[in-house]
C-alpha distance (Angstrom), angle and dihedral (degrees) to the residues before:
residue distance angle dihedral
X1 . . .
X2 3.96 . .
X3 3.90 112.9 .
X4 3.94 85.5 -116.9
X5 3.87 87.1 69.6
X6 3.66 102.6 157.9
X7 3.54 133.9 -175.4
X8 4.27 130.2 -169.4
X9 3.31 146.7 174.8
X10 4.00 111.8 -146.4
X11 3.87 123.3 -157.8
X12 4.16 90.5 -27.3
X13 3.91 124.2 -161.3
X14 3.68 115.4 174.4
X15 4.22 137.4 139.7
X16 3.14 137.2 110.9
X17 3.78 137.2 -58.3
X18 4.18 104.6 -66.4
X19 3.60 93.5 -4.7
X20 3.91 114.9 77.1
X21 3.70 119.7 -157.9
X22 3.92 114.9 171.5
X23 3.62 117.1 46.1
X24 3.56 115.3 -177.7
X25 3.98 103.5 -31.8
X26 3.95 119.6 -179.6
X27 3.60 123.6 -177.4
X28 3.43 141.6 137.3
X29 4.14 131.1 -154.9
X30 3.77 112.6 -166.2
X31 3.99 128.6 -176.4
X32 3.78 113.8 -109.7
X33 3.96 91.8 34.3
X34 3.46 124.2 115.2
X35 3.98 118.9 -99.0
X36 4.25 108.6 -78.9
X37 3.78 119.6 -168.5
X38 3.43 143.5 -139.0
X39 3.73 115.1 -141.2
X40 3.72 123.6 174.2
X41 3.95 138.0 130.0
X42 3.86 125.3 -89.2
X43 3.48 108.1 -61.6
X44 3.79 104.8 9.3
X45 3.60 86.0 128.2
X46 3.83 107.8 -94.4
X47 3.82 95.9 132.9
X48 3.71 86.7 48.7
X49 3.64 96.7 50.2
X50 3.96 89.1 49.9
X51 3.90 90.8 57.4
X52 3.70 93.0 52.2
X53 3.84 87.9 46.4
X54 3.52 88.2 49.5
X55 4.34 96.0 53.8
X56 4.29 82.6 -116.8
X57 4.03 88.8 110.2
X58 4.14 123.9 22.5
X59 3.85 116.1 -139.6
X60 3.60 115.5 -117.4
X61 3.90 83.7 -126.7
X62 3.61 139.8 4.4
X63 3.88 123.8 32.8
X64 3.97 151.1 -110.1
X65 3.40 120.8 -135.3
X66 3.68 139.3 -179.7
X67 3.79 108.7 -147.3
X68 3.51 94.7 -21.8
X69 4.18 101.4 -50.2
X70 3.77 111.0 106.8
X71 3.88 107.5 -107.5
X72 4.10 91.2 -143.7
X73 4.16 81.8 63.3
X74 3.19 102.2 52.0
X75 3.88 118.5 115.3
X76 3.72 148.9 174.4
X77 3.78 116.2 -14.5
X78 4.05 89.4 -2.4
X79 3.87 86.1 63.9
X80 3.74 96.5 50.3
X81 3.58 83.7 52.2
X82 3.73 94.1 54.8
X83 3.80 89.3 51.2
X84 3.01 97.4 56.5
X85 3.47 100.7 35.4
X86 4.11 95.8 51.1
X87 4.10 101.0 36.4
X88 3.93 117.8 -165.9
X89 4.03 131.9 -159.7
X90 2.90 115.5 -163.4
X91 4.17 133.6 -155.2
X92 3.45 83.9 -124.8
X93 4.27 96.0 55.3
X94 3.53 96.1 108.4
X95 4.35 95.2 78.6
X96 3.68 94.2 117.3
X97 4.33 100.5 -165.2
X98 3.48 102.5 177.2
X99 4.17 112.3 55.5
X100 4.05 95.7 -153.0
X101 3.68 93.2 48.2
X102 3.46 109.4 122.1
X103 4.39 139.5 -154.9
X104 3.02 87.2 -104.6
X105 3.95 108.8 41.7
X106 3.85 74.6 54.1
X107 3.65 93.7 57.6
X108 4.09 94.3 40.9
X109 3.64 85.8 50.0
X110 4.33 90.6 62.4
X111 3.69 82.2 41.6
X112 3.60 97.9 59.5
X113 4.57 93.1 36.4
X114 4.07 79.8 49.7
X115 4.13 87.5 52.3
X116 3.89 93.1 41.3
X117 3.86 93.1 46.8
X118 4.19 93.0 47.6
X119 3.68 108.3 -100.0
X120 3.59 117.2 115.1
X121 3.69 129.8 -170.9
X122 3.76 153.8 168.7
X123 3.51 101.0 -140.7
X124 3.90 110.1 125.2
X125 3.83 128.6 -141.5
X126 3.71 96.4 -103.3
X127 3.15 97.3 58.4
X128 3.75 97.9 45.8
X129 3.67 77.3 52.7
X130 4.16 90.8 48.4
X131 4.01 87.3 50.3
X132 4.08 86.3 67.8
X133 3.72 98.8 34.5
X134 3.51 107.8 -101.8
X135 3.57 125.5 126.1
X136 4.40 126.4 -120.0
X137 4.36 82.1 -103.4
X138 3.68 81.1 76.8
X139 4.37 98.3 66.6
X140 3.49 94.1 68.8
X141 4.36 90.8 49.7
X142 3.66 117.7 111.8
X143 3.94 104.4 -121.5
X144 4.36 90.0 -131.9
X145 4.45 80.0 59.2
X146 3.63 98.7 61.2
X147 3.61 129.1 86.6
X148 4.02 124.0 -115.2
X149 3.46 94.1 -103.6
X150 4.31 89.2 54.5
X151 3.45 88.8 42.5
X152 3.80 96.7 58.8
X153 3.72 90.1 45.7
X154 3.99 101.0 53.6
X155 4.32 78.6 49.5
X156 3.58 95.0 62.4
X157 4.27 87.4 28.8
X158 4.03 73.4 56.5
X159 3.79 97.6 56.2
X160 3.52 104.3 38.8
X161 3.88 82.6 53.4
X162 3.66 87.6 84.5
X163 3.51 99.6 44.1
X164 3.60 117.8 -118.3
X165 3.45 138.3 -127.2
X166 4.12 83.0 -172.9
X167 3.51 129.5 7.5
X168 4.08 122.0 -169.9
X169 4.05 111.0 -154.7
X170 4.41 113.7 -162.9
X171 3.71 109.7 -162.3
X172 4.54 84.9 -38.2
X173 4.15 96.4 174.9
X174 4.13 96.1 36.1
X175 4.68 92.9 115.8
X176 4.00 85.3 24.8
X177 3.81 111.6 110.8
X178 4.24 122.0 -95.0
X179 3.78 79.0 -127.6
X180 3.76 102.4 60.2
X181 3.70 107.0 32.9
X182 3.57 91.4 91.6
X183 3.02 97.0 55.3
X184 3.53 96.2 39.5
X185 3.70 84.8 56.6
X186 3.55 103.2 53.5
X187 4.19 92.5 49.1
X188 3.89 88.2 52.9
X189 4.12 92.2 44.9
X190 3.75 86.2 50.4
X191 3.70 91.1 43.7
X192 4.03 98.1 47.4
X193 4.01 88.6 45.1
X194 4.15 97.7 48.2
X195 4.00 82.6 48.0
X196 3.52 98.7 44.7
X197 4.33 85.6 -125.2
X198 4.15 114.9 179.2
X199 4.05 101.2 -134.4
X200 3.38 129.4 -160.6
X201 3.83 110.9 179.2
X202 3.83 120.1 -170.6
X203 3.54 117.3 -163.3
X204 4.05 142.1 122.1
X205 4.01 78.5 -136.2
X206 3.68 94.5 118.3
X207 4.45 91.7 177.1
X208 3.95 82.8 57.5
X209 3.22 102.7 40.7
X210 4.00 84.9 50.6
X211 3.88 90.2 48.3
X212 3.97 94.8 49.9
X213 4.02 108.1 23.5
X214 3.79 126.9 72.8
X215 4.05 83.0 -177.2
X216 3.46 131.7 40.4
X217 4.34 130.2 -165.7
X218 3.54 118.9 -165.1
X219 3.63 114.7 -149.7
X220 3.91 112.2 -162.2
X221 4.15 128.0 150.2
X222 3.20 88.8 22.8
X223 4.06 98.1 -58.1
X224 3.61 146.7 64.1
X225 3.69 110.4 -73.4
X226 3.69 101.1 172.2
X227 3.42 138.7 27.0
X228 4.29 135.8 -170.0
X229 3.96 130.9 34.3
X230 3.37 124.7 5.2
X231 3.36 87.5 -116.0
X232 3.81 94.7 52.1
X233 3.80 97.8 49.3
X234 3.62 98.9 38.3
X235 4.07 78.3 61.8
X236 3.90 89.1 60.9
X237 4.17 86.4 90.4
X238 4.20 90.6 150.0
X239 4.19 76.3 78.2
X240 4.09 105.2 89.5
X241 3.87 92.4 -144.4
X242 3.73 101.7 40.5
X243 3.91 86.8 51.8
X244 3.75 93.6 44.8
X245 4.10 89.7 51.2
X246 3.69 93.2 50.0
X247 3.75 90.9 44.1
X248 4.13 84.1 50.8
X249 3.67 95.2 54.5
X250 3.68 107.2 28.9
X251 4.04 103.1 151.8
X252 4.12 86.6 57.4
X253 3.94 94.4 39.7
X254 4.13 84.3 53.7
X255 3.72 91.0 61.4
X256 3.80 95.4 59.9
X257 3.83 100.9 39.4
């Protein structure tokens, strides 16, 4: 895929049957673009709005698409090709199903959906594992042995294994330690930049958001309320929910006012 890979979501509607979710999202995350993130409270819909991005859930009206071919559409090899084009991680990555399955089965596994969807590369598991700060001890670790915190790090190890054009992050350092999620954060902003990586990060994380994303959205009643710096749209305080997030987490909202 071109390095202007770009995927958006036009005028989306989706929830659930007598409970709406989505009401008239657009946004668009393109390759070569710095890192944009999606802040909003607990339950404003972010997750939702990932699975719709992702072809898991179809909106009820308006579409995704991923350089102009709807994402709902796609099929056969032109779906592989999607996944592993546009990779996801989710804040739910670390369901381990299979007991035996190790880090790096895991990481062989991306290798081989990177393979089947086109994109071919040299990059080894240790240093997918390097990327996220854990050391080559790790391959031979049963996934059910690791901690939550390891566990969400071989997941987005996992999806940068196939190398990108767009990768979509949901709440990706919530078990990982205080201590290391700065660190954490400035590999994986080094690593999106030198691969020219379009980011979307969801998270009510405003320090990581801050750390990783030059622009911010807000998505609240079921839309995007706010758009530009965190700075700039935690200033949009005539919006119920941004005001109520900044009144939630004053001590971090102080530190980028």
């Amino acid at each position: 895929m071109p390095a202007s890979t770009t995927l958006t979501a036009t005028s989306l509607h989706a929830g659930y049957p007598g409970e709406p979710v989505l009401a008239g999202v657009d946004l668009s995350i393109a390759a070569g673009r710095p890192p944009q993130g999606l802040l909003g409270a607990s339950g404003a819909g972010k997750t939702t709005l990932i699975g719709v991005l992702r072809g898991d859930m179809k909106p009820s009206s308006g579409q995704v698409t991923l350089d102009g071919r709807n994402v709902h559409k796609l099929r056969g090899k032109d779906h592989r090709t999607f996944r592993a084009a546009v990779r996801f991680v989710s804040q739910y990555a670390m369901t381990v199903v299979e007991p035996r399955e190790t880090v790096s089965g895991r990481l062989d596994h991306a290798s081989k959906v990177a393979r089947k969807g086109g994109r071919t590369h040299a990059v080894s598991p240790a240093e997918m594992l390097e990327t996220v700060g854990l050391g080559e001890h790790f391959l031979g670790r049963r996934m059910m042995t690791l901690s939550g915190g390891e566990k969400q790090r071989v997941a987005l190890a996992t999806a940068l294994a196939t190398r990108p054009e767009i990768l979509i992050l949901d709440e990706p350092l919530t078990a990982v330690d205080p201590g290391m999620r700065g660190e954490i954060s400035s590999t994986l902003r080094d690593v999106i930049e030198r691969l020219g990586i379009g980011v979307l990060i969801a998270s009510h994380d405003i320090e990581l958001l801050q750390r990783l994303c030059p622009q911010i959205s807000f998505l609240g009643e079921g839309r995007i309320l706010a758009r530009g710096s965190l700075e700039e749209v935690l200033a949009h305080t005539e919006h119920g929910e941004i005001r109520e997030l900044a009144e939630s987490a004053p001590q971090a909202v102080q530190r980028f006012r």
